[in-house]
N, C-alpha and C positions, 0 to 999 in steps of 0.2 A: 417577154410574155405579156400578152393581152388584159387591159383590165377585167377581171372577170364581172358575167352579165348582171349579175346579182348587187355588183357596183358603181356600172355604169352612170349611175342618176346620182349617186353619191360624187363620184370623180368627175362628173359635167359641173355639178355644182362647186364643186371648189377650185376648177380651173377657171371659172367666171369669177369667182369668189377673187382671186388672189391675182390673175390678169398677168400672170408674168413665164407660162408656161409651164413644163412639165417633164422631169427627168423621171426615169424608170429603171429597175432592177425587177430579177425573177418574182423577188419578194415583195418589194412596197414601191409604192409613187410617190413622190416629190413634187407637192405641188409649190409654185417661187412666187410671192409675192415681193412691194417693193424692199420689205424691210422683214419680211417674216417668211419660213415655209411652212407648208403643214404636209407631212409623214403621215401616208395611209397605207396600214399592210394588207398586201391583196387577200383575198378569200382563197387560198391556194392549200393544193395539199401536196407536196413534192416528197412523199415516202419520212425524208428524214425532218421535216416541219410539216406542221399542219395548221393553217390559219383559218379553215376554213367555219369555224364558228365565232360568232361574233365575240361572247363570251372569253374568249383567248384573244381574241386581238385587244380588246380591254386590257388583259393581265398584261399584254404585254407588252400592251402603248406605254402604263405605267410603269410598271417594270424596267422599259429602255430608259425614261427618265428618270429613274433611283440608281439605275445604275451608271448615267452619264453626267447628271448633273451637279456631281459633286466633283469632278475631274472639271468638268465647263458649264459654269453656273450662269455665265451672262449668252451661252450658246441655247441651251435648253430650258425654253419656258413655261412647260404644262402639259397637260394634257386635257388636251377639249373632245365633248360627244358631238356627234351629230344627231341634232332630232329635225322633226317633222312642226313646223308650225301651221299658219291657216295658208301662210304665203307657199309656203312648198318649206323645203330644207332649210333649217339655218343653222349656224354654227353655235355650240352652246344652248343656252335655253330649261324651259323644263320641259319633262315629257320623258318619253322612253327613248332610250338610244337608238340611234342606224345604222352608226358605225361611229370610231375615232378617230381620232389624229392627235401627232404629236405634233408641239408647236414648237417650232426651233425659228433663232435669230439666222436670218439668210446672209449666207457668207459670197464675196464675190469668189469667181471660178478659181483665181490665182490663190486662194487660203489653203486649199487644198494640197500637200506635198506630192503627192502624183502628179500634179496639174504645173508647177513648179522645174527649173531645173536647180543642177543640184547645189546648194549655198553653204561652202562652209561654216560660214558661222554658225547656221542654225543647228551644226552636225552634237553637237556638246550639249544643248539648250533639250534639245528631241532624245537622248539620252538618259539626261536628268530628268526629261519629264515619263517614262518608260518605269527608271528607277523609285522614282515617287509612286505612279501609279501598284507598284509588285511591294514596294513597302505596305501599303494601305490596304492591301488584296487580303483578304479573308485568306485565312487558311482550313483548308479541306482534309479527310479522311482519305484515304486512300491506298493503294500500293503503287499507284504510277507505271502500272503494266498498261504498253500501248498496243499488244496483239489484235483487239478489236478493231480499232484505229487502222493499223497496217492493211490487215485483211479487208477492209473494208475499202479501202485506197485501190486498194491493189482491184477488185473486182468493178468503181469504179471506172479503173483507167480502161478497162476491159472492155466495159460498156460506153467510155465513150470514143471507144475507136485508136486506142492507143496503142503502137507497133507488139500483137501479141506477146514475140519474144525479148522484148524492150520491157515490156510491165513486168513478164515473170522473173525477168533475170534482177528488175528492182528488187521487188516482191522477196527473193531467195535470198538475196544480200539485205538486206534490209530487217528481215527478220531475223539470220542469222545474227547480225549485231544486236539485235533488240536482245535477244538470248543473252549476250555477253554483258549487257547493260542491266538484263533485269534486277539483280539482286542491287546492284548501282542504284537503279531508278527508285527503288524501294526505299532504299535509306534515304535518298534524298527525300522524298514523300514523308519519311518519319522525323525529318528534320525540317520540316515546317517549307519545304521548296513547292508543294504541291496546293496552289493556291486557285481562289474564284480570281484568274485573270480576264485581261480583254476579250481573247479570242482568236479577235481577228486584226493583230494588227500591223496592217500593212499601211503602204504610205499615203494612199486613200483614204485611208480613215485618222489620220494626222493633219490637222491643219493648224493653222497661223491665228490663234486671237489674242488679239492687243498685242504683236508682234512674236508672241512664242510658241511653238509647237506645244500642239495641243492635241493630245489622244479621244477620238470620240466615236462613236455608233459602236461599242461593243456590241459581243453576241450576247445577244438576250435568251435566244428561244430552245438554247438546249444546254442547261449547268452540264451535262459528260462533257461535254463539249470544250465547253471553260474553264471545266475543273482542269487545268496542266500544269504542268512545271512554269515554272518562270521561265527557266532557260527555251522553253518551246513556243512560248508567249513571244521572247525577243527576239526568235529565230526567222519568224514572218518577216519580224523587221527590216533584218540582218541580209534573206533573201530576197525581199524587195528591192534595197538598196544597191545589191549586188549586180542583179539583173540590170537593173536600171541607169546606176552609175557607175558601178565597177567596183573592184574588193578594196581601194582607199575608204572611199563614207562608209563604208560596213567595217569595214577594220577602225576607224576612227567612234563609231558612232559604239562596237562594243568592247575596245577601252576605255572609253568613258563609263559606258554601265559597270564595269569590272571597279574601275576605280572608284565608284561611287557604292558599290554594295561591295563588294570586296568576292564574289562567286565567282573566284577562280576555276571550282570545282566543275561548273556548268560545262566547261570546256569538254570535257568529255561526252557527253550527249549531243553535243552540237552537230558533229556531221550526220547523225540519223534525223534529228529536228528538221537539219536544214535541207537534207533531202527528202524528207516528209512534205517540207512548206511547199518546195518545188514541184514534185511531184502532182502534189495536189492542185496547184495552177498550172501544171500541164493537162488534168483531164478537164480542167475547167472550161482553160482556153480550148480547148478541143472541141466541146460541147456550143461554145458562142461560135465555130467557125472559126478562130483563129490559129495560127501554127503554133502547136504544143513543140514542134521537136530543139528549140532551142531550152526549154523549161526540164525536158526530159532529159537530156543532155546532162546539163547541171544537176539534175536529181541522181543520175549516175556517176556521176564524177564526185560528189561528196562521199561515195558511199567506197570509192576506192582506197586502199591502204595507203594512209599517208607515209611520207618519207620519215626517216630514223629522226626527232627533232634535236636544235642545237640552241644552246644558250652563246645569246648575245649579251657582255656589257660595254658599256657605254660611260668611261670616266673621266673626270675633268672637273677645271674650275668653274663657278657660275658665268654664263655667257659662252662658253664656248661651243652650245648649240645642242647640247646633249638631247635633249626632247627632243628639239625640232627635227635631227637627224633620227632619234631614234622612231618616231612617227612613219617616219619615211622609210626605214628597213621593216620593222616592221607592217606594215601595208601589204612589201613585197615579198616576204620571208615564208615558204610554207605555202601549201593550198586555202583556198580563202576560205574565208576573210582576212587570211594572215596572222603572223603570230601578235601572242601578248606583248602588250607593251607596259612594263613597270616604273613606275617610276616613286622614287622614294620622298620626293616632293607631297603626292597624292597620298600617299600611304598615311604619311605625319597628319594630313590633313583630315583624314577618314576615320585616325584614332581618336583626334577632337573632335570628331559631328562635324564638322562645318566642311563648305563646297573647297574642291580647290583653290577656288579666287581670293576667299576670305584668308585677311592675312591673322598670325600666330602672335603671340606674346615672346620675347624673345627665351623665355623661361622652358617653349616647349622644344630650346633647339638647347640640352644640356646634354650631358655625355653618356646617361643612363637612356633619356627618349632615342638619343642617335643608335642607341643596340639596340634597343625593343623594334625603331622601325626597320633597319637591315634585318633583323631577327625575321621579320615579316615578309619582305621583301624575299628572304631565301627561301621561305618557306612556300611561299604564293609562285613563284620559281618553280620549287620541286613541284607541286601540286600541277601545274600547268604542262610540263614536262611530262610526266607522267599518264596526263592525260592524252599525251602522243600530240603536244602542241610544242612549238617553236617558240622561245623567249627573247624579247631585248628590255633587258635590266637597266635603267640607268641613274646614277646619282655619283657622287664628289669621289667615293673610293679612294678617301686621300690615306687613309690608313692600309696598310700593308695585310694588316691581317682578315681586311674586306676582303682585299682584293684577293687573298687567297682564300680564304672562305666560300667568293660566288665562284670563283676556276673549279672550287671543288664538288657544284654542285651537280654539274653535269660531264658525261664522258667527251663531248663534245664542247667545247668551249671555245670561244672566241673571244677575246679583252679587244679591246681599241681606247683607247687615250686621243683624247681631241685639245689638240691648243692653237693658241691667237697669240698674238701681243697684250701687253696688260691695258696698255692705251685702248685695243678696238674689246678687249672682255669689259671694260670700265662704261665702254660708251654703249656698249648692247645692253649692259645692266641696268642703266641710269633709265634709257629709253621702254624701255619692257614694262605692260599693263598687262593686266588680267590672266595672269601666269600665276602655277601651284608653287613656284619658288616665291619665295620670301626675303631672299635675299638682296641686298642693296652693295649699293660700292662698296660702304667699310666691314661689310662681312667678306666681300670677293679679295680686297688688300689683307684683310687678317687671314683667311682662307691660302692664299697667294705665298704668303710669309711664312707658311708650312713647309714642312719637306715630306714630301709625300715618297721618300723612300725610291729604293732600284726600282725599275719600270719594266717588266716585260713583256708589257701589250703594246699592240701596235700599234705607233703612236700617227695621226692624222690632223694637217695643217687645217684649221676650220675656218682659215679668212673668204677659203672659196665660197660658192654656193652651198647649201643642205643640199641638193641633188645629186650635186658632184660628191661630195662626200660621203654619202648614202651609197653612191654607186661603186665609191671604192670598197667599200663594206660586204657591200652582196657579192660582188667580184672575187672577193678574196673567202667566201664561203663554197659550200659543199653545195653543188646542184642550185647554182645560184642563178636567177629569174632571166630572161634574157632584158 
């Protein structure tokens, strides 16, 4: 959309100003200088915003910067007027306004995570930083009913040209489960899930500063809008990632969030979320001339009845790859993003406050912490289950009465037992950084020295690769992936 005419002399003067060009959206211009940009919101009135008085573009120059620059403080640097001096326009000054700008540190094009392919390492880091942002999220009043929302999607997809009987058949499933969820959604809303989140966050609005994924341009200009669940907030994420890289980084990117807030419970909302997010960038796409039918697709495909779900675990000695495999079933386990992945590593980790990577005192590995966390463990299990999600449990299970305990949580169970030689468990342990275990060689030898009792899961050689192992897993389940 065209700068509007009313702005023209404004946006001539700060493309001269700044000398490095000029990106644009429906809403605001982007003007690049070498080391700065300046953010001007068009004079636009598009039904559900309205910029068109100067007065509001004020509120909400400011406003983007209270709300962004405590999440990216060396990103966002102020907010400047424009006045009129004797020379013509300049930036700042006194006098009466012409309009504003926000002033942000100019990021090159590769900071952006859309712009990016996909890195795993940053997959954990953009998690963590998701989960900070919903910790710090104001919590709102509400009942977390999204009828308006739907309804409004739905008419919309309508208008912008999306296959009539494709929108309504959303539309009819879509609400049908809002129905199912509402009393759902409400409790969550009364248990503080209903939060002033981002909005909008997709992987465009993610970028890289000082090397870490960094959440920024929340939606400013309509709190209904932001007020949502968390679990709705992550789900933009969740489908961005999906679309773009495929249901691995979305299934990695939200057990991470899971292990880090511990909202198992979210699971249950997700396939309406995440065929809302989709949805909604199918009429988008639609709108800019681009092909909606692969977005609409996936907005129908979550909304399908997922399969009966099955618990996975995953036991063995430290080293014998437990995580790494279980990462990898889980990914491919279930309609995406795939199922949860538990791991009782994370759990211990989340009951003391600290990230996975920080290591424990040996004090929090005694016989009383090791029940409270499988206690958790079983419980984040059934909760996840229950929400018609697909689980892989994994931890040591050296005790027998674990092991019958997770068999019993679900009608559907699957054990597998992974071993090595003690030589190659000794040499993977030694070698392993930035991992939720804690364990070191003379825990894996005194671990080793146990008798972990009759065994009747299926037990798998782990010297091969995680893929090949993974593969014998999915193989030997129910409606397993090709």
């Amino acid at each position: 959309m065209a700068i509007p005419a009313g702005q023209r002399e404004a946006a001539a003067f700060l493309e001269k100003l700044t000398g490095g060009g000029v990106t644009e959206t429906h809403v605001s211009a982007v003007f690049l200088g070498p080391d700065e940009a300046l953010k001007l919101k068009k004079a636009v009135d598009l039904g559900f915003l309205d910029f068109t008085r100067l007065e509001e573009r004020e509120r909400l120059v400011r406003f983007e910067h209270e709300l962004n620059a405590p999440q990216a403080p060396s990103l966002y640097l102020g907010c400047e007027k424009l006045t009129r001096g004797p020379e013509g326009l300049r930036l700042g000054g006194e006098g009466e306004a012409v309009d504003w700008v926000l002033r942000m540190r100019r990021l090159p094009a590769d900071a952006f995570l859309s712009e990016r392919p996909c890195e795993p390492e940053l997959l954990d880091p953009m998690a963590d930083a998701v989960a900070a942002l919903h910790a710090g999220a104001p919590r709102r009043e509400g009942d977390g009913d999204m009828t308006r929302v739907l309804t409004g999607n739905r008419e919309a997809g309508l208008a912008a040209g999306l296959p009539r009987e494709a929108v309504l058949r959303w539309s009819r499933t879509a609400l049908a489960l809002h129905g199912r969820l509402r009393a759902w959604l409400y409790g969550r809303a009364s248990r503080g899930f209903l939060r002033r989140c981002h909005g909008d966050l997709h992987l465009g609005n993610v970028c890289l500063i000082d090397g870490r994924p960094t959440p920024f341009d929340a939606l400013e200009f309509d709190e209904a809008l932001a007020t949502i669940d968390t679990g709705y907030d992550l789900a933009f994420l969740l489908m961005d990632l999906t679309i773009r890289h495929g249901r691995g980084p979305a299934n990695r990117v939200l057990n991470r969030y899971l292990a880090r807030t511990g909202d198992v419970a979210l699971l249950r909302g997700l396939p309406l979320w995440l065929s809302l997010r989709a949805f909604i960038r199918a009429h988008v796409a639609a709108r800019s001339g681009d092909d909606p039918a692969g977005l609409l697709a996936a907005a129908l495909e979550w909304l399908e009845p997922p399969p009966r779900p099955v618990l996975v675990a995953i036991g063995g000695l430290p080293g014998s790859g437990k995580s790494t495999v279980g990462r990898l079933v889980a990914a491919a386990l279930g309609p995406s993003p795939g199922a949860v992945h538990l791991r009782s590593d994370e759990i211990r980790k989340r009951r003391h406050g600290i990230s996975p990577e920080e290591r424990l005192p040996q004090t929090a590995y005694g016989p009383a912490e090791a029940r409270q966390v499988f206690a958790e463990l079983r419980e984040l299990a059934g909760a996840a289950l229950n929400a018609g999600c697909s689980v892989v449990a994994d931890g040591a299970y050296l005790d027998p009465r674990e092991r019958e305990a997770i068999a019993s949580a679900a009608p559907d169970f699957f054990g597998f037992w992974l071993e090595a030689p003690l030589d190659t468990l000794r040499a993977r342990v030694a070698s392993r950084s930035g991992d939720a275990s804690d364990a070191d060689v003379a825990v894996l030898d005194m671990m080793a020295a146990r008798e972990a009792g009759p065994l009747d899961w299926t037990r798998l050689d782990s010297t091969s690769d995680p893929a090949t192992v993974a593969r014998k897993m999915l193989d030997s389940l129910p409606s397993a992936p090709p």
